[in-house]
N, C-alpha and C positions, 0 to 999 in steps of 0.2 A: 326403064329404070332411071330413076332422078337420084342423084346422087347430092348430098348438102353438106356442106365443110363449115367448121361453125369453129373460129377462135379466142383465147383468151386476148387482153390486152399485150400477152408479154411472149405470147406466139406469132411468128412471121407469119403474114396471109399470102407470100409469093408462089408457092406451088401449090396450089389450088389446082392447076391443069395437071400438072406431072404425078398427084394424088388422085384425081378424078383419073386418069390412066391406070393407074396401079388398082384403083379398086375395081374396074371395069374387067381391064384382065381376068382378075381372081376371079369374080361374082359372075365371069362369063358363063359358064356350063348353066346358072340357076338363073340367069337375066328375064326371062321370060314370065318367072313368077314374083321376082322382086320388083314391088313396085314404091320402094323409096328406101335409099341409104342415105343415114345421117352421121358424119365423121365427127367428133369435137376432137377440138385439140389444146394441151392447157400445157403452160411450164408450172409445175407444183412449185419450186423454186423463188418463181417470181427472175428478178434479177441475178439471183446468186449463180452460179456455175455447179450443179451437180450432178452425177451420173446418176440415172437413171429417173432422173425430174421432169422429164416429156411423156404423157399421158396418151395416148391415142384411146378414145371409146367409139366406136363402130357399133350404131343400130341400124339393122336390117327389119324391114318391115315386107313380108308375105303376103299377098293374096289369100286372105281369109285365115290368115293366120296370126296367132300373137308376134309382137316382135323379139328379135334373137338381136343381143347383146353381147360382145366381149371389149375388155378393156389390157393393154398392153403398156408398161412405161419401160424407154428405154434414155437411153442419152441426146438422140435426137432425133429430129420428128419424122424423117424419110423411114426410119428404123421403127419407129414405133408404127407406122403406118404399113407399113408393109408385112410385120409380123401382125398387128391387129385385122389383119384382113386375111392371113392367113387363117387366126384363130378361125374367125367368123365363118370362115367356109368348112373349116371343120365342123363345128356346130351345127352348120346349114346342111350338111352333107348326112352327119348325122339325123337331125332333126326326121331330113326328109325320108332317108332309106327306112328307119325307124316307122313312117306313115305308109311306105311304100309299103314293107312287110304284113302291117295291121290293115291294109285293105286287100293284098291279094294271099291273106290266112298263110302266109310262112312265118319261116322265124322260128324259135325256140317256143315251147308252151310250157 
């Protein structure tokens, strides 16, 4: 899994390791089939100070699959990263049980 951290001008580029951690955790269980996550991170803001002006967008790209997107803003960016990574595994979790059902004929009809 390659993971890529991509900033605006008015976003700190300093936890780039301690982010790369955080998503690594989360995206563990699906690692095997992700073969590339892209984090951006932007302050909407710019320089002003307001709550909830930190943007995290998390793409996950699959193995033969399109890629699964969520986006989160919170007031700061360990915060917005950590709940954007949460979405995404939902998503992923979904996604995939979802594929799992349609290939082994469960599920609801």
């Amino acid at each position: 899994m390659q993971i890529q951290i991509r900033h605006d001008g008015n976003t700190p580029g300093d936890r780039n390791q301690r982010i790369s951690g955080i998503i690594e955790d989360v995206l563990a269980r699906h690692s095997d089939q992700i073969t590339t996550v892209e984090v951006h991170l932007a302050d909407e803001d710019g320089p002003k100070n307001a709550d909830g002006a930190i943007r995290c967008t998390i793409e996950v790209r699959l193995a033969g699959r399109k890629p699964t997107a969520v986006t989160h803003h919170a007031s700061d960016v360990m915060s917005a990263v950590d709940q954007a990574a949460e979405k995404v595994l939902r998503a992923l979790d979904h996604q995939l049980d979802r594929s799992r059902d349609f290939t082994t004929g469960e599920g609801s009809r």
